[in-house]
C-alpha positions as CSV (number, residue, x, y, z in Angstrom):
1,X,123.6,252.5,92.1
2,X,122.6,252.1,88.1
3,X,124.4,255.8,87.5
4,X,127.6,254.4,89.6
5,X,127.5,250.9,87.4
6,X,127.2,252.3,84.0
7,X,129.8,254.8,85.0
8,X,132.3,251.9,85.7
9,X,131.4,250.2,83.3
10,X,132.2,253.2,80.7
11,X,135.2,254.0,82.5
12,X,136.7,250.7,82.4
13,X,135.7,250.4,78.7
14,X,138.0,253.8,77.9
15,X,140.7,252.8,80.2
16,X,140.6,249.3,78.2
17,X,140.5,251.2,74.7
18,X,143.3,253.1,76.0
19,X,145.6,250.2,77.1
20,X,144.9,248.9,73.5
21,X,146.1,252.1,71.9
22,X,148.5,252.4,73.6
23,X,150.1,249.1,73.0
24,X,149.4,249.3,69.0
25,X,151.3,252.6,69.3
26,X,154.1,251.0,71.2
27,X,154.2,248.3,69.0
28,X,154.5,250.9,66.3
29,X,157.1,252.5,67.5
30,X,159.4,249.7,68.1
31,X,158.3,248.1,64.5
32,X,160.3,250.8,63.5
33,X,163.4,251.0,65.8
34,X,163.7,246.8,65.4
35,X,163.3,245.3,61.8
36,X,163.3,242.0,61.0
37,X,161.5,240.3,58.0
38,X,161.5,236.9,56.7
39,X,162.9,235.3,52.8
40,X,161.2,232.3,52.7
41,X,162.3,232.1,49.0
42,X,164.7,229.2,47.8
43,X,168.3,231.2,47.5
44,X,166.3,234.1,49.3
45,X,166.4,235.8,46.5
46,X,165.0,238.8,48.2
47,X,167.4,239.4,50.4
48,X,171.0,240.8,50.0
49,X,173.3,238.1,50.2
50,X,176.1,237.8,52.9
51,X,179.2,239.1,50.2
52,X,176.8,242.1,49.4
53,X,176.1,242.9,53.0
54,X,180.0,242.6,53.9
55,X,181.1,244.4,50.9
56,X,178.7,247.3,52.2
57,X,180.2,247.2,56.2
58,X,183.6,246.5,55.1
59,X,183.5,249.9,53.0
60,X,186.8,252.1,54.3
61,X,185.7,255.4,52.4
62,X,182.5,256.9,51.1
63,X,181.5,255.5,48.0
64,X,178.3,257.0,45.7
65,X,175.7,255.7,43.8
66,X,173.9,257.8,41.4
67,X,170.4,256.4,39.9
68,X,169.1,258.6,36.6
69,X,166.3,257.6,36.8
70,X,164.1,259.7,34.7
71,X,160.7,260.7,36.3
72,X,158.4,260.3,33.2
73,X,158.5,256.1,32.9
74,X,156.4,253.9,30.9
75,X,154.5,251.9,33.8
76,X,155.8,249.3,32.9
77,X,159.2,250.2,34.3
78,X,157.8,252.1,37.5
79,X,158.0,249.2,39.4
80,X,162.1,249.1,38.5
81,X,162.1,252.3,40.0
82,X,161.0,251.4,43.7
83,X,162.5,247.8,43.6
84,X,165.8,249.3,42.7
85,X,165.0,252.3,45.5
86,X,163.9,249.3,48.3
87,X,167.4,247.3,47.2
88,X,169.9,250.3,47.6
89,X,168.3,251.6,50.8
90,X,168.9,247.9,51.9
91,X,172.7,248.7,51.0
92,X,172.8,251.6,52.9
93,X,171.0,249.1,56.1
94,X,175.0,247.8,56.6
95,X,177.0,251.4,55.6
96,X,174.8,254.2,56.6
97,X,177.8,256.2,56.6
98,X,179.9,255.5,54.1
99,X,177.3,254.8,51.3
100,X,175.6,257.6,49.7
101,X,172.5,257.4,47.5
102,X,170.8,260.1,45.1
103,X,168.3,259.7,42.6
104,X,168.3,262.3,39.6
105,X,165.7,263.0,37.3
106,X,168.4,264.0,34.3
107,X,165.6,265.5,31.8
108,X,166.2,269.3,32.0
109,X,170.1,268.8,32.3
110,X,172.0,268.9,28.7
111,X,175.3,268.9,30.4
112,X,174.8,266.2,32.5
113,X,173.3,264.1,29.6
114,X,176.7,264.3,27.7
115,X,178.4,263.2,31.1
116,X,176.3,260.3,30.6
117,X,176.6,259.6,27.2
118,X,180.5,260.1,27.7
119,X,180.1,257.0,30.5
120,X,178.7,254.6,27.8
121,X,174.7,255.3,29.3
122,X,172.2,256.2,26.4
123,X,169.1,258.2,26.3
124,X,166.6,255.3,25.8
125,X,163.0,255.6,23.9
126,X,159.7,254.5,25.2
127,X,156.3,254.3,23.5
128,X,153.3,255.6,25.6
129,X,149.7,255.4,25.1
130,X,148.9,259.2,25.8
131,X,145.5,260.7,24.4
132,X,144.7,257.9,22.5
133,X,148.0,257.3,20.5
134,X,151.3,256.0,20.9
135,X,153.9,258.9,21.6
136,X,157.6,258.6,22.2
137,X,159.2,259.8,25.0
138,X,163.0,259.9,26.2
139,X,164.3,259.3,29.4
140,X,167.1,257.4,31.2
141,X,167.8,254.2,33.7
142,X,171.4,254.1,35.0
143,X,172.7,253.5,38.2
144,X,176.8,254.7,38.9
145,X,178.8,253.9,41.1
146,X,181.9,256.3,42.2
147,X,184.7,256.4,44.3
148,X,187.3,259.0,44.0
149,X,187.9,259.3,40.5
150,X,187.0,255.8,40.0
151,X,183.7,255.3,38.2
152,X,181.6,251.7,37.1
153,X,178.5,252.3,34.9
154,X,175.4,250.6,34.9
155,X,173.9,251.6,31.8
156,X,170.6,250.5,31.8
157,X,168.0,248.8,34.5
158,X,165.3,247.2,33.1
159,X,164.5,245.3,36.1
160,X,166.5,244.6,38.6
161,X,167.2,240.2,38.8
162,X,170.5,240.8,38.6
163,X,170.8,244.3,40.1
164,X,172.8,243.1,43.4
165,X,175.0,241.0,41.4
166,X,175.8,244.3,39.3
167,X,176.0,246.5,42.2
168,X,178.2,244.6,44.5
169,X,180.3,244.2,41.3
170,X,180.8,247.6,40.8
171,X,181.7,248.6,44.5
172,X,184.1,245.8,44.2
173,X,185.8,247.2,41.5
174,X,185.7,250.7,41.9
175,X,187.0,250.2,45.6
176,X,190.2,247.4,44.7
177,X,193.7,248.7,44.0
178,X,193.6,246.1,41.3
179,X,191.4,243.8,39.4
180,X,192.2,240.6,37.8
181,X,192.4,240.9,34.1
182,X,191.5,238.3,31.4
183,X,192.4,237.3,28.1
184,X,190.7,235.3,24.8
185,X,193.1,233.3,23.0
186,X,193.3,234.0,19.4
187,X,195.6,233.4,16.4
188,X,193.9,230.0,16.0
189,X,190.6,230.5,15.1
190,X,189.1,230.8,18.4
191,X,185.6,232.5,19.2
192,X,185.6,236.0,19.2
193,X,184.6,237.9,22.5
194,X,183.0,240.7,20.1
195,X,181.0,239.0,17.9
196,X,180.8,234.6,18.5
197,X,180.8,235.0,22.5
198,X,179.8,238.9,22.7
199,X,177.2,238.6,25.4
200,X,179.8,236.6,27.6
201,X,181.9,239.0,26.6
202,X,180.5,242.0,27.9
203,X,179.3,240.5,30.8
204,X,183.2,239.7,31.7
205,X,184.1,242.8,31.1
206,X,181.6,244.6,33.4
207,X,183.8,243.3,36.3
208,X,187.5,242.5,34.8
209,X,189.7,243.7,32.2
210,X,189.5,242.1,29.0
211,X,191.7,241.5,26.0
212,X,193.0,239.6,23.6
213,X,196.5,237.3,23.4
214,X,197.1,236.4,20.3
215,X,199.4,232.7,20.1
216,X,200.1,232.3,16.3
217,X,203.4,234.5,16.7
218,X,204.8,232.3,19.5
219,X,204.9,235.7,22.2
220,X,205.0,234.6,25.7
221,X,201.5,235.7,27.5
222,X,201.5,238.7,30.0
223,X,202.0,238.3,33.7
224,X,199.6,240.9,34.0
225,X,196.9,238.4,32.8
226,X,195.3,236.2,35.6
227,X,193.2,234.1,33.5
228,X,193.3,232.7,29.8
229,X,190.3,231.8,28.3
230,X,190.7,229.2,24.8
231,X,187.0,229.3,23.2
232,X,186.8,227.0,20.3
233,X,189.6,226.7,18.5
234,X,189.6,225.5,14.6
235,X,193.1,225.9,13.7
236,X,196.2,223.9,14.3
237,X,198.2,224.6,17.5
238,X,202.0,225.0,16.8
239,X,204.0,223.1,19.8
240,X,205.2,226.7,20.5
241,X,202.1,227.9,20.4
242,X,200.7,225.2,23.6
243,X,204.3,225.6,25.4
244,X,203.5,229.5,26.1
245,X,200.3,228.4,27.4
246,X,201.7,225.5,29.9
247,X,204.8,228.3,30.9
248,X,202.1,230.6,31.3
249,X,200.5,227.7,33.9
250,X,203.5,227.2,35.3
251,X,204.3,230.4,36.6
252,X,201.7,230.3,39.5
253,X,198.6,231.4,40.6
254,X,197.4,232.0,36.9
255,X,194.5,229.7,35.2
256,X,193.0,228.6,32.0
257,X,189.5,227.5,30.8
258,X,190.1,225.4,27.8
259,X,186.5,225.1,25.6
260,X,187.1,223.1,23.2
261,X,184.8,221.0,20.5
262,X,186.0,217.0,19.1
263,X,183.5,217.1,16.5
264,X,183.0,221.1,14.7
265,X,179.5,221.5,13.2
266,X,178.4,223.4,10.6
267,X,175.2,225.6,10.5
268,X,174.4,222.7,7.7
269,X,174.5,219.9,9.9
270,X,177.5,218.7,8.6
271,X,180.2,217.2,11.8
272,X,184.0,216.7,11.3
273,X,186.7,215.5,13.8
274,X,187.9,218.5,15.6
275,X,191.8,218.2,14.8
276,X,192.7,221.5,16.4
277,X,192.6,220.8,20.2
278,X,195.9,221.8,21.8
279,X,196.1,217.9,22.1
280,X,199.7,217.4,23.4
281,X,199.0,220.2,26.3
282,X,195.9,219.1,27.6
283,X,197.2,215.3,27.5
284,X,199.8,216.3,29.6
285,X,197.5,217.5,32.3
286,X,195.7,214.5,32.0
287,X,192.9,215.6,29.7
288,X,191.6,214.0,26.6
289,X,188.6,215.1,24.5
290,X,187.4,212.4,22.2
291,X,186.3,213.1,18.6
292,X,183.0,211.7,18.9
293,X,179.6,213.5,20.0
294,X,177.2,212.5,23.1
295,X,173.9,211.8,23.3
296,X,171.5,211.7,25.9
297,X,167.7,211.0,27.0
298,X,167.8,214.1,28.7
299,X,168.0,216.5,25.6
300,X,165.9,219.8,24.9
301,X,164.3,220.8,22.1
302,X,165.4,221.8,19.0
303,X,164.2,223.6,15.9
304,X,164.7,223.1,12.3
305,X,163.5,224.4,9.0
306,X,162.4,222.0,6.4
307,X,161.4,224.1,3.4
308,X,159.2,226.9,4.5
309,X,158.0,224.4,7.4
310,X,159.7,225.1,10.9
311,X,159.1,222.0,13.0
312,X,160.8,221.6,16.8
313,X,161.4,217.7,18.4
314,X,163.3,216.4,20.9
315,X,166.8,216.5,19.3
316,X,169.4,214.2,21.8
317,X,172.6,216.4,20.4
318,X,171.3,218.9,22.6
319,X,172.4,217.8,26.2
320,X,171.0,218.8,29.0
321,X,172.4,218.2,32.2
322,X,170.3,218.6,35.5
323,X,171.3,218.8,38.9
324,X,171.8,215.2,39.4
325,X,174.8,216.0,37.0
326,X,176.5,218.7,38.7
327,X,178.7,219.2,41.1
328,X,177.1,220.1,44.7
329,X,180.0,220.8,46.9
330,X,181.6,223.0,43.8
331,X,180.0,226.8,43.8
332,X,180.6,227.6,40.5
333,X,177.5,225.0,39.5
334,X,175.7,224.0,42.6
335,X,172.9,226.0,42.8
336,X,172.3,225.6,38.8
337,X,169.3,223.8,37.5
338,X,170.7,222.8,34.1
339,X,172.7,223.3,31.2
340,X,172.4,222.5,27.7
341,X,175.5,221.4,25.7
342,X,175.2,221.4,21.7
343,X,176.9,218.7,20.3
344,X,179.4,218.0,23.4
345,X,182.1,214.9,23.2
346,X,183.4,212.9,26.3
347,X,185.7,214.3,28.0
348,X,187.8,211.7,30.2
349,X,190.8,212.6,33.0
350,X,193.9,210.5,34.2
351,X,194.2,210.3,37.7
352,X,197.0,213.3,38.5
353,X,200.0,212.3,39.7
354,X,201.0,216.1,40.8
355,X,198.5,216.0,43.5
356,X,196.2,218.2,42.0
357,X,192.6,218.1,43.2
358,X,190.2,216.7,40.2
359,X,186.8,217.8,40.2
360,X,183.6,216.8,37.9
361,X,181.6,219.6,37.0
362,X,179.2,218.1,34.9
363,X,178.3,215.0,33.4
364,X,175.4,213.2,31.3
365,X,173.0,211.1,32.9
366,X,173.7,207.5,32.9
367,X,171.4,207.1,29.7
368,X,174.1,208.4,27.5
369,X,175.8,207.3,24.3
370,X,178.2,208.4,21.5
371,X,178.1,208.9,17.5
372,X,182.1,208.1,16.9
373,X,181.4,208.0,13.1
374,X,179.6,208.4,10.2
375,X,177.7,211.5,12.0
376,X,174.4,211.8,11.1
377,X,173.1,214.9,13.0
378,X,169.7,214.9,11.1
379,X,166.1,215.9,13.3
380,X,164.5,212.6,12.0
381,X,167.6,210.5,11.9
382,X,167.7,207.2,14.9
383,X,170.4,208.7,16.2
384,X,172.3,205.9,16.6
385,X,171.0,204.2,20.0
386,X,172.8,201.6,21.1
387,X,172.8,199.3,24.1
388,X,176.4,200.7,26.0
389,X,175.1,203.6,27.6
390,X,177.1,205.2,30.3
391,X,177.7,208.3,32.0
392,X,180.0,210.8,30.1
393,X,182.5,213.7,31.4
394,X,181.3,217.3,29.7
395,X,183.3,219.7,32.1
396,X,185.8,218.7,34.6
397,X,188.4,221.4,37.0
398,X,191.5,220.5,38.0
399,X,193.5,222.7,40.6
400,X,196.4,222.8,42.7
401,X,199.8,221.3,42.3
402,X,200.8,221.0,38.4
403,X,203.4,219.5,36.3
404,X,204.7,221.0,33.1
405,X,203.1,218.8,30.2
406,X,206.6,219.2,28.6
407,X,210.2,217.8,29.3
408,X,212.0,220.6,28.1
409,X,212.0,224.9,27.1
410,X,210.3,224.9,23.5
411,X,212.1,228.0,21.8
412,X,210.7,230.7,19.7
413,X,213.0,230.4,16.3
414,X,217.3,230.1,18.2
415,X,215.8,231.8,21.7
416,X,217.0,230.4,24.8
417,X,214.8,230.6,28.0
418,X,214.3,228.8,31.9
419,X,211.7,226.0,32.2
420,X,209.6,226.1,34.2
421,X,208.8,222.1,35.4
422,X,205.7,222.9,37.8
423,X,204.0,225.0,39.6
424,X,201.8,225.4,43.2
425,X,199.1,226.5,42.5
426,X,197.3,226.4,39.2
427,X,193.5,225.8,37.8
428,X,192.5,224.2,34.5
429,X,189.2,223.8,33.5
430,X,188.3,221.9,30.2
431,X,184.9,221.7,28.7
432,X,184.4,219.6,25.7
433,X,182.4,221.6,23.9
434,X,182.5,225.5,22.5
435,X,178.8,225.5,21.3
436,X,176.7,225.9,24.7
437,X,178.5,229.7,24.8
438,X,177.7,231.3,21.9
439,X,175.5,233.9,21.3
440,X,172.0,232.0,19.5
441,X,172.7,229.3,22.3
442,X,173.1,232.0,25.1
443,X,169.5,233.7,24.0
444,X,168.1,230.3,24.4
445,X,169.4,229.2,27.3
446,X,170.4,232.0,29.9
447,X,171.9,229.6,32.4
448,X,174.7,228.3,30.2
449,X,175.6,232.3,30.7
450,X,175.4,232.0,34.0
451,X,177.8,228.6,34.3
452,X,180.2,230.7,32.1
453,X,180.7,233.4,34.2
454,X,181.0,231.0,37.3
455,X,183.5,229.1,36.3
456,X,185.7,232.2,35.2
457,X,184.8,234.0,38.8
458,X,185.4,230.7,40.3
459,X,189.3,230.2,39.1
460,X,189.8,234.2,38.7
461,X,188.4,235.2,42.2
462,X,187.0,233.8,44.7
463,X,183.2,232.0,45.0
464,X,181.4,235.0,46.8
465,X,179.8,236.8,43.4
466,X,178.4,233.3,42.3
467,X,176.4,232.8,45.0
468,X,174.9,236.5,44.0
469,X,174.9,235.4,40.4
470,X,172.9,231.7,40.9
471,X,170.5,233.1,43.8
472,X,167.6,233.8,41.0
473,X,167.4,230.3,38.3
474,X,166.2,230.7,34.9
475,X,165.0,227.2,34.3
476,X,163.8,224.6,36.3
477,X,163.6,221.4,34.2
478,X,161.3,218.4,35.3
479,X,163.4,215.4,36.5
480,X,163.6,212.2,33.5
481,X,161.2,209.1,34.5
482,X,161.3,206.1,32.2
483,X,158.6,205.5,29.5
484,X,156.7,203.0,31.3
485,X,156.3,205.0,34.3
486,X,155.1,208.1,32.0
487,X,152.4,205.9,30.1
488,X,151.1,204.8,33.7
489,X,150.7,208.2,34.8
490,X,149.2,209.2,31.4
491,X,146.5,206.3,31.4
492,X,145.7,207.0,35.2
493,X,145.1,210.6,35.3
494,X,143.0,209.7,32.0
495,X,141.0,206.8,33.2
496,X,142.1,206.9,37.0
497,X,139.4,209.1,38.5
498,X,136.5,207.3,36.5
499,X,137.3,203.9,37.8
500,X,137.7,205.1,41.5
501,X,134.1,206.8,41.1
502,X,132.9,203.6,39.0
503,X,134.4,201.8,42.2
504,X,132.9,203.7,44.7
505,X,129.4,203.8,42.8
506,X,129.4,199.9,42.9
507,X,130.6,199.3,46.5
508,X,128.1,202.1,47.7
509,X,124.9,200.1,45.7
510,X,126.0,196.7,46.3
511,X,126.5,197.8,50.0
512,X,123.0,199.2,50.0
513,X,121.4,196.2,48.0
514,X,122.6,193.9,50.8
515,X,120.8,196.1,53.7
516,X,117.3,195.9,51.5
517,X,118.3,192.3,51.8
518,X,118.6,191.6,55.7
519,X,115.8,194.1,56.3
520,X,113.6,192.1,54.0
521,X,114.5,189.1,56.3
């Protein structure tokens, strides 16, 4: 009977360790045949987002992507490698037929190295620690897109934060018939996209068409361009001049971003009135920029060199606006954390009377005021507090239905043209300051990049790349609390957890004094 138990007892162990395998493998198996994982990130930015994923199953035709990725990578940038491998087999998840993939080690290939050099990618260097010294080595980390003859670069990968917002870019525009082209405004001593602005510059031009339209000669803009951008103008508009850009409006479906300083500052701290606003143009739209400069409780920091001394303090020229003063329901700053403004002026907007829809986009914190004159822009100045503080306009869209800002044609020298006296469909954005894109400012603060390129998406195309762009924030400011409340919390973390154990101490000896007591009785 022992010999018959143990024998059950073995074989019922075996069939059990069976069953068990056999469900592990099972489970296996049909880990692999249904996949799901879970983003618990805010944005989930570790998943492709729904425009990325349609772009990829809307794709009519094979498109390929090319990665030369060299194989001899600092470690550093290994990781790059397999992040950028996990992302685009993630792509090829919603077009397993229509996207291609290929990774090339381009080292031993001259010919193709001059291809890539002839697309705008360069050989990059690396130093390596290799037998006890620093060596450098060459190698390459591109990515191209292709669709029939149609090619989009990415010329280098350093990591890969914004690598679905690059790719989805480039399949966009190698796969469209046509994409929107933009224009800078010049002729009046506006920013230049290649030097002032070059890093929103390039960025633009990774996904539209770019050039420039120059206004001093009076030449009507191209209907080829979809959107004019005016970046910090310093000269005098002619009449002529702001009429091109309001026929330009008028002619529907076109828009214009208007950034535009009422007080210029100089790199010496010295702040004049800004008198070359296209002025009569955007107070015909409703606009008007005053020549005065905000300032606001919620600042950043700022730097400054006094003698060989560098020093940084909280400078209130510097505005920084949180998420309590942008617009949520608009996508071209709602999932922003903040922007900083340099030396920004109130901005105000008459209620339109064209029906067009008016739209906030960001605004100062009700502990706000303004410098109207006698600027003094100095580190260790008072800055002029005063006891009216409000909430001020920095950036405000208007779209929609719009009328002419002028009664009649404006001619270019004894010309004769049509007026146009309104229009459908337009967008207008003004932002009352120039500063917050330039390139030092940029470096500083990534995100006023990123606001940059939503706003031009958002009146250009349409809102699906900005919710790529915003997925992955740079900066996450703490929210403002008011002094007293901040020397409460200072003086209790401080002192707080002593008196609580002082408390305790006395309550726990007291307590035990009056036992003794009663026990004595």
């Amino acid at each position: 009977m022992k010999l018959i138990d143990n024998f059950k007892r073995q074989y019922t162990l075996s069939t059990q360790i069976t069953i068990v395998i056999g469900i592990i493998a099972a489970l296996n198996f049909l880990s692999y045949q249904i996949f799901t994982r879970f983003d618990l990130t805010q944005g989930k930015i570790y998943s492709l987002s729904d425009i990325s994923k349609a772009t990829a199953a809307n794709l009519n035709d094979i498109v390929n992507i090319k990665a030369y990725f060299s194989a001899e990578l600092p470690p550093q940038f290994m990781n790059v490698r397999q992040e950028t491998k996990d992302i685009l087999a993630e792509y090829q998840n919603y077009a397993p037929q229509k996207l291609r993939v290929e990774f090339i080690d381009p080292k031993d290939n001259l010919e193709l190295q001059q291809k890539l050099q002839i697309l705008g990618i360069p050989q990059l260097q690396f130093n390596i620690l290799e037998n006890d010294k620093y060596q450098v080595i060459n190698g390459f980390l591109a990515i191209v897109v292709s669709f029939g003859d149609k090619q989009q670069a990415i010329p280098v990968v350093s990591d890969t934060k914004n690598l679905e917002y690059q790719l989805t870019s480039a399949i966009k525009k190698v796969t469209a018939d046509a994409f929107p082209e933009l224009a800078f405004a010049s002729g009046n001593g506006e920013l230049s996209a290649d030097s002032d602005i070059s890093a929103a510059g390039k960025k633009l031009a990774e996904i539209y068409a770019t050039r420039e339209a120059d206004l001093s000669g009076g030449e009507k803009i191209s209907d080829d361009i979809n959107t004019l951008i005016v970046a910090g103008p310093t000269a005098k508009f002619s009449q002529r001049a702001q009429y091109v850009i309001d026929q330009f409006l008028m002619s529907g479906g076109k828009s214009a971003i208007f950034l535009v300083n009422g007080v210029n500052v100089t790199n010496g701290l010295q702040a004049n009135k800004n008198e070359a606003a296209p002025a009569e143009l955007l107070a015909g739209y409703g606009f008007n920029i005053e020549p005065s400069l905000v300032l606001d409780a919620a600042s950043d920091m700022a730097s400054f060199n006094q003698g060989f001394i560098t020093f940084t303090t909280q400078y209130p020229f510097f505005v920084k606006v949180g998420e309590s003063g942008l617009d949520k329901n608009n996508a071209a700053v709602a999932k922003l954390q903040s922007i900083v403004f340099p030396w920004a002026s109130p901005l105000s907007v008459a209620e339109n009377k064209s029906g067009a829809k008016v739209e906030v986009l960001a605004k100062t914190t009700p502990q706000a005021w303004t410098m109207r004159d006698n600027f003094d822009l100095s580190p260790q100045g008072d800055f002029g507090v005063s006891g009216n503080k409000a909430v001020y306009n920095l950036a405000v869209s208007l779209s929609g239905p719009l009328k002419s800002a002028f009664a009649e044609y404006i001619p270019q020298n004894s010309e004769s043209g049509e007026h146009r006296a309104s229009t459908d469909n337009a967008r207008v954005i003004v932002i009352s300051n120039a500063n917050f894109i330039k390139d030092n400012f940029v470096s500083r603060y990534p995100d006023n990049l990123t606001f940059f390129q939503n706003i031009v998406d958002s009146v250009t195309l349409d809102a699906d790349l900005i919710t790529i762009r915003s997925k992955e924030v740079n900066e996450r400011p703490l929210s403002q609390i008011a002094d007293s409340r901040k020397r409460a919390l200072k003086y209790g973390n401080v002192f707080g957890v002593t008196v609580v154990v002082l408390a305790f101490g006395l309550w726990r000896y007291f307590g035990r004094k009056k036992t003794r007591f009663a026990d004595e009785l």
